[in-house]
C-alpha positions in Angstrom: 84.8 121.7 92.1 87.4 123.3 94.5 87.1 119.8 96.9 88.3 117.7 93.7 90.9 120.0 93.2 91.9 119.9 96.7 91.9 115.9 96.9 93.4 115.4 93.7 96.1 117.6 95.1 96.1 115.9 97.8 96.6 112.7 96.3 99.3 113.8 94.1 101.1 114.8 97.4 100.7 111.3 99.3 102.5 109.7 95.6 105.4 111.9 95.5 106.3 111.7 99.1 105.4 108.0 99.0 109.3 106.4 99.3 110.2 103.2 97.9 111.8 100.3 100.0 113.1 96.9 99.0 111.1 93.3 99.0 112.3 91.2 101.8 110.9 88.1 99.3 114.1 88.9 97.3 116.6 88.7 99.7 118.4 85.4 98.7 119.7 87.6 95.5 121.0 90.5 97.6 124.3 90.7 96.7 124.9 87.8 94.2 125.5 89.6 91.4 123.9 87.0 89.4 121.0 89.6 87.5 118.5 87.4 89.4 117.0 90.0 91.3 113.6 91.2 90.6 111.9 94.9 90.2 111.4 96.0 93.8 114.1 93.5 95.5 117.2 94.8 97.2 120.3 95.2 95.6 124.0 96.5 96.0 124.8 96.7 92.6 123.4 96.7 88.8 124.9 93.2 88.8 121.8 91.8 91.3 119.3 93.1 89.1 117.6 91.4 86.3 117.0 94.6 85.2 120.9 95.8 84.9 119.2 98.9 87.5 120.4 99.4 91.1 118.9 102.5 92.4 119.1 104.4 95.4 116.6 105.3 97.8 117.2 108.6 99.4 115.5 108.1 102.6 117.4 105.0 103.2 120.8 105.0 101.8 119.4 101.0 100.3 119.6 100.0 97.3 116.5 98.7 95.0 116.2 96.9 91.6 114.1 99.0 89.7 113.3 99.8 85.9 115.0 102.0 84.2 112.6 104.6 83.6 111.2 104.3 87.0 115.0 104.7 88.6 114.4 108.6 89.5 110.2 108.4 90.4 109.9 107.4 94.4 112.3 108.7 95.7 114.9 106.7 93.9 118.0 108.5 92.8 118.9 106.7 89.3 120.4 103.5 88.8 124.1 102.5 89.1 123.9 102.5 92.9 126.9 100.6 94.1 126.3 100.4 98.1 129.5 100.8 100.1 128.5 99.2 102.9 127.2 96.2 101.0 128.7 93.6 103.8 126.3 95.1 106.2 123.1 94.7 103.4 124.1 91.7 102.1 124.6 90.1 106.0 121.0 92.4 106.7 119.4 89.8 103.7 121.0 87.0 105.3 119.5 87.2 108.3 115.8 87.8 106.5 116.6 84.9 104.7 117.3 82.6 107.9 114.4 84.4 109.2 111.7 83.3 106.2 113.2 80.3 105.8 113.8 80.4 101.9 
């Protein structure tokens, strides 16, 4: 009995530290503003986001498209994360787009 409590707390540990970071697939719609952007992808604004939700990730300063009601869980910091050094991202995605090839 104590074991499962142990690995389910364990296991609840590994999920709240687990951190959040944005789909290279999506990198074409970094920055376009064009609410193309899927759950998961980068983002630098709400704009990006086909979800009107550009959140945060604390580890990494990034943003990510994410649902609403998942916009604090992962690490995320709520949506309406406008990155100020969106040049910089938006170049980053670029270069992963040159890099995949679509």
């Amino acid at each position: 009995m104590v074991r499962i409590s142990v690995a389910a707390f364990l296991a609840f540990a590994v999920t709240a530290l687990a951190q959040v970071t944005p789909n290279n697939a999506g990198a074409k719609n970094v920055g376009e503003g064009n609410a193309q952007q899927f759950i998961t992808g980068g983002c630098v604004s709400d704009a990006d986001c086909s979800s009107a939700c550009c959140a945060q990730v604390q580890t990494t300063g990034l943003g990510v498209c994410s649902a609403e009601a998942a916009s604090l869980q992962n690490g995320k910091l709520g949506c309406g994360f406008v990155d100020p050094n969106a040049s910089k991202t938006i170049a980053a995605a670029q270069a992963q787009v040159d890099k995949q090839g679509f």
